[in-house]
C-alpha atoms as a printed R data frame, in Angstrom:
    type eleno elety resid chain resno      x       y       z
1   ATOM     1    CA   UNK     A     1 62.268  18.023 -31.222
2   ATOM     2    CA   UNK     A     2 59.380  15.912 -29.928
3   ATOM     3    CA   UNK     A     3 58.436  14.636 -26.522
4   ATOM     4    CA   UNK     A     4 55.257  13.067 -25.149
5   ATOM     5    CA   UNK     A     5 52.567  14.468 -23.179
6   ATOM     6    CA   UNK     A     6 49.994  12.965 -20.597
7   ATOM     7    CA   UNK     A     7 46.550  12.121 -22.096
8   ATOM     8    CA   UNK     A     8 43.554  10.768 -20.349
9   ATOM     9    CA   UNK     A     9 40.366   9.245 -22.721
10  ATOM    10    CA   UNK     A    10 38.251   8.953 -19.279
11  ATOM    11    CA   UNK     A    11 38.272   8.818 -15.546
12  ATOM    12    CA   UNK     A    12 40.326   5.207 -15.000
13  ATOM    13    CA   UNK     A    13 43.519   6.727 -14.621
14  ATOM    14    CA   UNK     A    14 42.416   8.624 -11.482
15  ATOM    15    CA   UNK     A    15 41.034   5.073 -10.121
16  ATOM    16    CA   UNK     A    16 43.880   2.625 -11.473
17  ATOM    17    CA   UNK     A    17 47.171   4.723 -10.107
18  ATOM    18    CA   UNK     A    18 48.139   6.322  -6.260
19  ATOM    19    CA   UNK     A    19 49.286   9.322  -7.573
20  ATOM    20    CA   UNK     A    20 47.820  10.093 -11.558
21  ATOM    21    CA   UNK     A    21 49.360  12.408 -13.804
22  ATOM    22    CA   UNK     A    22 47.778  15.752 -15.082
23  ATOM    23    CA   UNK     A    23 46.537  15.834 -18.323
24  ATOM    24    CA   UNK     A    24 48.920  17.539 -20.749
25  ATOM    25    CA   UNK     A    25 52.243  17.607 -18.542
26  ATOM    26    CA   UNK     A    26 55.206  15.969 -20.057
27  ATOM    27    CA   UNK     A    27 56.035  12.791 -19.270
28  ATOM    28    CA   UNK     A    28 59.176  10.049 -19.576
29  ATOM    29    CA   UNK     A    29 59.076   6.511 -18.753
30  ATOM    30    CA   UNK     A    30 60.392   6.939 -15.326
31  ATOM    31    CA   UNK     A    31 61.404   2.813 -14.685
32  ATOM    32    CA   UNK     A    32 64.105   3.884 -12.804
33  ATOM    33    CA   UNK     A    33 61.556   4.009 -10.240
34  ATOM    34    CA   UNK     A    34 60.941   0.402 -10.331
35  ATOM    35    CA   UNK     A    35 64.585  -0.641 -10.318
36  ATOM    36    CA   UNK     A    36 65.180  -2.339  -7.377
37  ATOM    37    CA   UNK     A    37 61.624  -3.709  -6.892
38  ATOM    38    CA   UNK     A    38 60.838  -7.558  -6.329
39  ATOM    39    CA   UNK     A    39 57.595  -9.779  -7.385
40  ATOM    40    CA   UNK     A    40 56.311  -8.356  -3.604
41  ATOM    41    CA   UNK     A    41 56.406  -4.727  -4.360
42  ATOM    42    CA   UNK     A    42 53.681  -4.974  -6.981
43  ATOM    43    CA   UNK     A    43 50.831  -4.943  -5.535
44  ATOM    44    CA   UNK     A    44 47.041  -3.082  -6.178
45  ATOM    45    CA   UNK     A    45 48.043   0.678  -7.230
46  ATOM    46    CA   UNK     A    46 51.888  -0.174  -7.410
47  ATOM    47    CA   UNK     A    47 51.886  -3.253  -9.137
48  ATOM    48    CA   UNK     A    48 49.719  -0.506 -11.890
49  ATOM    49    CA   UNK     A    49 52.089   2.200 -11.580
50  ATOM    50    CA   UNK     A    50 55.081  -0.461 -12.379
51  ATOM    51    CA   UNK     A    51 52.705  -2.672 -15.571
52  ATOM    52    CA   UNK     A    52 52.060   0.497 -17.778
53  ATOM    53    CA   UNK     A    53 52.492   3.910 -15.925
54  ATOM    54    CA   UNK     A    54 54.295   6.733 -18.155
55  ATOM    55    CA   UNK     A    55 55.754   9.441 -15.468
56  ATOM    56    CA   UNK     A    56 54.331  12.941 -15.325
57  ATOM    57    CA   UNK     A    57 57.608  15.598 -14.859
58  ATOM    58    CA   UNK     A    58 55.299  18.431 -12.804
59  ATOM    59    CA   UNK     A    59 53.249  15.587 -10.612
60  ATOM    60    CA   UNK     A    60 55.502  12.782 -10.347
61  ATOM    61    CA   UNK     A    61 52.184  10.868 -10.840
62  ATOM    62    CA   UNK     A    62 51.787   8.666 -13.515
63  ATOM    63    CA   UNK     A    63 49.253   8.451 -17.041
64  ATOM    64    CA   UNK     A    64 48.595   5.460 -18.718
65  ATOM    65    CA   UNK     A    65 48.606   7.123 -22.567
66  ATOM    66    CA   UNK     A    66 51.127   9.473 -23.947
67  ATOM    67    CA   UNK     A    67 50.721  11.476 -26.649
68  ATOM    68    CA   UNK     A    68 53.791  12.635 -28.966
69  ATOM    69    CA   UNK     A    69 54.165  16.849 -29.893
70  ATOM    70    CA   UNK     A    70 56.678  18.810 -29.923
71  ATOM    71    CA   UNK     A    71 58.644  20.298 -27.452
72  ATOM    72    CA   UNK     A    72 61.173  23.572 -27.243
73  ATOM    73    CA   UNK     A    73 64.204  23.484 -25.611
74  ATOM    74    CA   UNK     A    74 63.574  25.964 -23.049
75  ATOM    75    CA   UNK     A    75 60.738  23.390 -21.770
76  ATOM    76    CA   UNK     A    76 63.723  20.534 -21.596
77  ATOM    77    CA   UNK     A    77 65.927  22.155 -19.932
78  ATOM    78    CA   UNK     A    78 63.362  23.170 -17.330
79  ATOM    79    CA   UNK     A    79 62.215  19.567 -16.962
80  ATOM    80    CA   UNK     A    80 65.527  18.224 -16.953
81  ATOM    81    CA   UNK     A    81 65.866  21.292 -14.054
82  ATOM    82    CA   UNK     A    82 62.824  19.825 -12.257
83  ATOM    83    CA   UNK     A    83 64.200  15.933 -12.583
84  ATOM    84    CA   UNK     A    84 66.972  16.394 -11.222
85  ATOM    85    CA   UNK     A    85 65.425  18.075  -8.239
86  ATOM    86    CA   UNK     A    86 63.644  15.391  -8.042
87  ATOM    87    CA   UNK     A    87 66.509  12.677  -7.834
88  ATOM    88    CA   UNK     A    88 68.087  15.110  -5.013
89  ATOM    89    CA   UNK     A    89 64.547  15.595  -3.165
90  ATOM    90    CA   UNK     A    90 63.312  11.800  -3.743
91  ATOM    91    CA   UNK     A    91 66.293   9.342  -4.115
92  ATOM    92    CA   UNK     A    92 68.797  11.106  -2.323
93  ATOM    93    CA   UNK     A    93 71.083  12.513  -5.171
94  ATOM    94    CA   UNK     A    94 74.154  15.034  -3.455
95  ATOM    95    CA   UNK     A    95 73.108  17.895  -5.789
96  ATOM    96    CA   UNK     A    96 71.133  18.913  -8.774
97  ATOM    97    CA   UNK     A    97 74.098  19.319 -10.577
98  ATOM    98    CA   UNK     A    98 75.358  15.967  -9.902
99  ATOM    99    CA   UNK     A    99 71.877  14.463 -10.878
100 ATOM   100    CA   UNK     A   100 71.663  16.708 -14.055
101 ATOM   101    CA   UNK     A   101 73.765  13.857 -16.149
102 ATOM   102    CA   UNK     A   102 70.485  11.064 -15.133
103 ATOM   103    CA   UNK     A   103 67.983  13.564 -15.693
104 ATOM   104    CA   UNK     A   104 69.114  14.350 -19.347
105 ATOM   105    CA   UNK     A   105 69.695  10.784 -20.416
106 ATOM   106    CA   UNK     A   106 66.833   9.648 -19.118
107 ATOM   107    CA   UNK     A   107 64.790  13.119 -21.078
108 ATOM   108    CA   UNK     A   108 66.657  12.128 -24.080
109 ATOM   109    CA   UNK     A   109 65.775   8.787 -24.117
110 ATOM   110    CA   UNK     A   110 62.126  10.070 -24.141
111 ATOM   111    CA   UNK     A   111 62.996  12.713 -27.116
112 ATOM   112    CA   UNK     A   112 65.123   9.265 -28.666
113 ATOM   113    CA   UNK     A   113 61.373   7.438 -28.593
114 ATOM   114    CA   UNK     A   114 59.208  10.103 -29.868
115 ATOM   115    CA   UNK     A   115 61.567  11.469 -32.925
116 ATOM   116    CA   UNK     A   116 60.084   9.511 -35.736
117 ATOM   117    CA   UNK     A   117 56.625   9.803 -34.630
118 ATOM   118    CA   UNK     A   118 54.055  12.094 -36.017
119 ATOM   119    CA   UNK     A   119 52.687  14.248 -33.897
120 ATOM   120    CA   UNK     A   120 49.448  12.797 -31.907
121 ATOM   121    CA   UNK     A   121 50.542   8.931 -32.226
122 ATOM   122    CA   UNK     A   122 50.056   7.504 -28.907
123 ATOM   123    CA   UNK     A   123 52.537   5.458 -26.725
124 ATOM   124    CA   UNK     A   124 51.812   2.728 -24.050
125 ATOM   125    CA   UNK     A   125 54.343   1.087 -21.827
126 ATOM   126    CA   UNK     A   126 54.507  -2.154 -20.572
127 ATOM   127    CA   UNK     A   127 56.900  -3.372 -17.772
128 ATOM   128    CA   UNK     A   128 58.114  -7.019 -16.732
129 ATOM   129    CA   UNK     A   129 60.529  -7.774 -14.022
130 ATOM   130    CA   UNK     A   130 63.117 -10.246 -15.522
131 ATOM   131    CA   UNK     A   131 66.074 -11.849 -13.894
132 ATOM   132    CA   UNK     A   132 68.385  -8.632 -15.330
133 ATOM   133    CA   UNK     A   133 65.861  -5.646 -14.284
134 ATOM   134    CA   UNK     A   134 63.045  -3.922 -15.535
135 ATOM   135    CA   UNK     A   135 62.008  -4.919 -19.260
136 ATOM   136    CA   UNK     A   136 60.094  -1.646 -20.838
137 ATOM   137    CA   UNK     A   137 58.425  -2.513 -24.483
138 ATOM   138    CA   UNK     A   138 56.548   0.026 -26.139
139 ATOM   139    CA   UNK     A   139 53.424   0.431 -28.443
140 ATOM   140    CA   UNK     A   140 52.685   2.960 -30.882
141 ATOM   141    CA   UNK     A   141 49.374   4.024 -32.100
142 ATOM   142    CA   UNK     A   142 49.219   5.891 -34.610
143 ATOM   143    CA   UNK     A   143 47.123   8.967 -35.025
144 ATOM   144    CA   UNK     A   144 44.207   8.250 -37.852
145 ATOM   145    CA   UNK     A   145 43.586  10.384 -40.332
146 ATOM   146    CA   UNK     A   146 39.985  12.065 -40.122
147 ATOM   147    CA   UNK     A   147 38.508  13.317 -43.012
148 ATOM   148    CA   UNK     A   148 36.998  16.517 -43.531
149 ATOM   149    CA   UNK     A   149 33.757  14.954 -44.465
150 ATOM   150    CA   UNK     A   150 33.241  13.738 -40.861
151 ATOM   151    CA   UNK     A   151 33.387  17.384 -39.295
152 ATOM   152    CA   UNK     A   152 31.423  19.218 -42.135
153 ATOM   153    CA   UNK     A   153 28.126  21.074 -42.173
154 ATOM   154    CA   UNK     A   154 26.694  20.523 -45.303
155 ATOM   155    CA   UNK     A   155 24.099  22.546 -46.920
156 ATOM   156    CA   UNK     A   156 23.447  25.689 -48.794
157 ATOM   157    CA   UNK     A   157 24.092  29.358 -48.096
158 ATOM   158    CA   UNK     A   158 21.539  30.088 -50.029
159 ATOM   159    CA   UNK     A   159 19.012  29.282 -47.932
């Protein structure tokens, strides 16, 4: 099984979003955040958060690059554990239990995405408010091959 993990190339995440995401947490798309926003929520940080912003499952922050590895189940069923906390702690869901259905569709939506990826392809999200909802699209990048040439020391032991 394969889920995606936070993973930051420099510093802009920590400029672009309110809240970022640490680097290697696990992370879903998390748009049910935006579902009930209008053209005047998005603005500076938020408008960010809403264009491209994968969400972190320890932080609640958010990453703009994902990268796809594999996951056990023990980890999923502590995130889905820790999401639905957070839909009882955040959005006002009765109970865990009650909010344990949302958190494990919207975790195996995630697992849906990242199954027929190799491991190390990266993901982007993009958001658009339409006159439905939230639109996600995604983009893949795939992992490139690096040959051993580029990594070798090449000499003699003779020497």
């Amino acid at each position: 099984m394969k889920l995606a993990r936070a993973i930051h190339f420099d510093e802009s995440d920590q400029r672009i979003f309110h809240s970022p995401a640490r680097t290697g947490e696990w992370c879903i798309s998390g748009g049910f955040e935006f579902s009930n926003w209008s053209e005047a929520d998005l603005t500076g940080k938020a408008r960010q958060a809403f264009a491209n912003g994968w969400l972190g499952l320890e932080t609640f922050g958010r990453v703009t690059f994902v990268a796809v590895t594999q996951v056990e189940q023990a980890e999923v069923d502590w995130l889905q554990q820790a999401l639905a906390q957070h839909f009882v702690d955040l959005y006002g869901a009765p109970s865990v239990e009650a909010a344990m259905d949302v958190a494990r569709d919207e975790l195996g939506q995630m697992i849906e995405l990242c199954e027929d990826h190799d491991p190390n392809t990266l993901l982007t999200v993009a958001r658009e408010l339409t006159e439905s909802g939230v639109r996600e699209s995604y983009r893949v990048i795939k992992a490139e091959a690096a040959g051993l040439d580029q990594f070798a020391i090449h000499g003699s032991l003779d020497d």
